[in-house]
C-alpha positions as CSV (number, residue, x, y, z in Angstrom):
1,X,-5.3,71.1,80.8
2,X,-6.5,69.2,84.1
3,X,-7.6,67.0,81.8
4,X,-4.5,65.9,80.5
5,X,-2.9,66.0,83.9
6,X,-5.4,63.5,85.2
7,X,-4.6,61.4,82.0
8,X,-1.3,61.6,82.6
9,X,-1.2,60.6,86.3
10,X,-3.6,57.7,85.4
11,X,-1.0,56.5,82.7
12,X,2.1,56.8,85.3
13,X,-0.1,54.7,87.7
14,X,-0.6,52.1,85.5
15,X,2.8,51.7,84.2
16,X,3.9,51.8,88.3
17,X,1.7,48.9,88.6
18,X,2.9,47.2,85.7
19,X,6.1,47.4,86.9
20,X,5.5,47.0,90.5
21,X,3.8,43.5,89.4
22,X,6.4,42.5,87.2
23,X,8.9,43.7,90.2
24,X,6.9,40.7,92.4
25,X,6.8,38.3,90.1
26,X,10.3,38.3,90.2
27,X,10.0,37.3,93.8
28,X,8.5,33.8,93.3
29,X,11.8,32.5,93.6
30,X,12.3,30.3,97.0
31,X,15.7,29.0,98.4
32,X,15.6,25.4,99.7
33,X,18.4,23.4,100.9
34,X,19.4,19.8,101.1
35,X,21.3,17.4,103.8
36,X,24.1,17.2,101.2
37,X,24.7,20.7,101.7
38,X,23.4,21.9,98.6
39,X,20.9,25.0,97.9
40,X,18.2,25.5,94.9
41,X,16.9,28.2,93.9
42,X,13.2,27.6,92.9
43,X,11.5,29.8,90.0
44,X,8.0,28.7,91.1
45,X,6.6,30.5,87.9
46,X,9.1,28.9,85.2
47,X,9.8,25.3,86.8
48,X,13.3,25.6,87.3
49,X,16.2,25.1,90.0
50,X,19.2,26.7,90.2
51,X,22.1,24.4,92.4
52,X,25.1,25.4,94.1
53,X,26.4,24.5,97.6
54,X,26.4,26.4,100.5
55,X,29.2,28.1,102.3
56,X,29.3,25.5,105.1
57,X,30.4,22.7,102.2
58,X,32.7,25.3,100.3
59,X,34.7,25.7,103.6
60,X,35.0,22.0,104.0
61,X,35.7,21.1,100.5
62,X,38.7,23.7,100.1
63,X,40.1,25.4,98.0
64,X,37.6,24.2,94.4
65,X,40.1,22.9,91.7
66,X,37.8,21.4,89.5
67,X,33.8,20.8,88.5
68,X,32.2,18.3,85.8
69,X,28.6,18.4,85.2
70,X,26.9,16.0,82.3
71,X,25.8,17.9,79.3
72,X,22.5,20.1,78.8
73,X,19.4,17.9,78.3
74,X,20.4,15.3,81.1
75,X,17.8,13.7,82.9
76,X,18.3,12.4,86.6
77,X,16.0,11.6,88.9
78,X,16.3,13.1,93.2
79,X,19.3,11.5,95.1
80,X,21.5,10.5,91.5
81,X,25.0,12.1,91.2
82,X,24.9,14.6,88.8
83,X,28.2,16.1,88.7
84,X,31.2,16.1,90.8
85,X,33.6,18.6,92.3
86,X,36.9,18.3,93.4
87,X,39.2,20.3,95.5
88,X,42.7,20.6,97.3
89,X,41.2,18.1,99.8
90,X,38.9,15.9,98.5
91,X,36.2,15.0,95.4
92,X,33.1,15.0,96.4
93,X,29.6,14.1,94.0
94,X,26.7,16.5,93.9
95,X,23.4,15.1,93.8
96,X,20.1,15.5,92.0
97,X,17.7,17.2,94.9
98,X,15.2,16.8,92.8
99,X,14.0,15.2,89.6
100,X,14.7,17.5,86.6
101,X,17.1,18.1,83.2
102,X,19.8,20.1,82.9
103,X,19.1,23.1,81.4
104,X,22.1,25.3,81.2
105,X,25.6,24.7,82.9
106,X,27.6,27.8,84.4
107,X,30.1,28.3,82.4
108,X,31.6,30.6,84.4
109,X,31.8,28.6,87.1
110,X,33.3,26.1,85.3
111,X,36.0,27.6,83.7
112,X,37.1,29.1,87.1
113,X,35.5,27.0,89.7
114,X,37.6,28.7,92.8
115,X,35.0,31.4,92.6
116,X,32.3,28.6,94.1
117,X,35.1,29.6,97.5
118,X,34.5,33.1,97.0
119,X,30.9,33.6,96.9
120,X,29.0,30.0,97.1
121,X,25.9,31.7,97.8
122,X,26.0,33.4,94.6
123,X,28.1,31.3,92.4
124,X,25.9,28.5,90.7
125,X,26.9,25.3,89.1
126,X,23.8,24.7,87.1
127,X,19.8,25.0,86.4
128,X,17.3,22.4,85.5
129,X,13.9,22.3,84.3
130,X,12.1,20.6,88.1
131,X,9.9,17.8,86.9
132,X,8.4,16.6,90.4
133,X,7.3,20.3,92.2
134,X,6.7,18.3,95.2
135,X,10.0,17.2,95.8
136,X,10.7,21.3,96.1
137,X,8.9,21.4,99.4
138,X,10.4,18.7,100.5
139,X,13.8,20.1,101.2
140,X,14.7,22.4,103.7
141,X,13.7,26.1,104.5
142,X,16.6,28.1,105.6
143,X,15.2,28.1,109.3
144,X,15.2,24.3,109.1
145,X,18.7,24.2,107.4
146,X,20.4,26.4,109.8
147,X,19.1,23.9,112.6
148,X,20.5,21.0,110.5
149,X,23.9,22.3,110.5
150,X,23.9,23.6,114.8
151,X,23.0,19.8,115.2
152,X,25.2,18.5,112.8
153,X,28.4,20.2,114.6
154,X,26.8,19.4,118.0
155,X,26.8,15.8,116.9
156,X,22.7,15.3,116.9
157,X,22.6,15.7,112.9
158,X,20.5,12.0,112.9
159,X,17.4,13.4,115.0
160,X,15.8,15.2,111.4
């Protein structure tokens, strides 16, 4: 009877580590941001970015209207124009951070693009398979974004 209690603990370890360790990996995902205002998400273990823009561009943009993105399988390389987005105010491109292909568009998102206004920090535009991982370190931390922005609205945004 011990027995099997002991073998029965030892099992519910095990599948708490499994777990716990599947629970971590899911944690290899880092936010970077870009001077264009954008954010990616970066899943370190599968090689892909997710991009949306940040709440400081969704409240000057407006009121979203309207997003295009090219088709799935798109290459582009870091800096390119990638898609576009347009709102009561003005259009505005959005631009490869890094190198990469498209690999799934948010549909979502695209059908009702005002909810980029409502939650920007959650509402994505699209992912992409990163093919230059060193271009991913190359953008900024959040620490280093938020400093960005406090000298872009004191007028020092140049000294980065």
């Amino acid at each position: 009877m011990l027995s099997r209690l002991v073998k029965s603990q030892v099992c519910a370890l095990r599948n708490f580590k499994a777990l716990q360790n599947k629970f971590q990996m899911n944690f290899a995902v880092v936010r970077k941001f870009t001077k264009e205002h954008e954010w990616v998400d970066y899943d370190e273990e599968a090689k892909t970015g997710t991009i949306g823009i940040t709440a400081y561009a969704a409240q000057e943009l407006g009121d979203i209207v309207h997003i295009e993105f090219p088709d799935v399988g798109t290459k582009f390389k870091v800096g390119e124009s990638i898609g576009s987005i347009e709102s009561v105010k003005v259009a505005a491109d959005v631009y490869a951070p890094v190198d990469g292909e498209i690999e799934q568009i948010n549909e979502i998102v695209n059908e009702d693009p005002a909810l980029v206004n409502q939650d920007p920090n959650l509402n994505w535009f699209l992912k992409l398979k990163v093919t230059n991982e060193a271009q991913i370190r190359e953008l900024f931390t959040e620490k280093q974004y938020q400093r960005f922005l406090e000298d872009l609205k004191s007028g020092n945004a140049g000294s980065h």
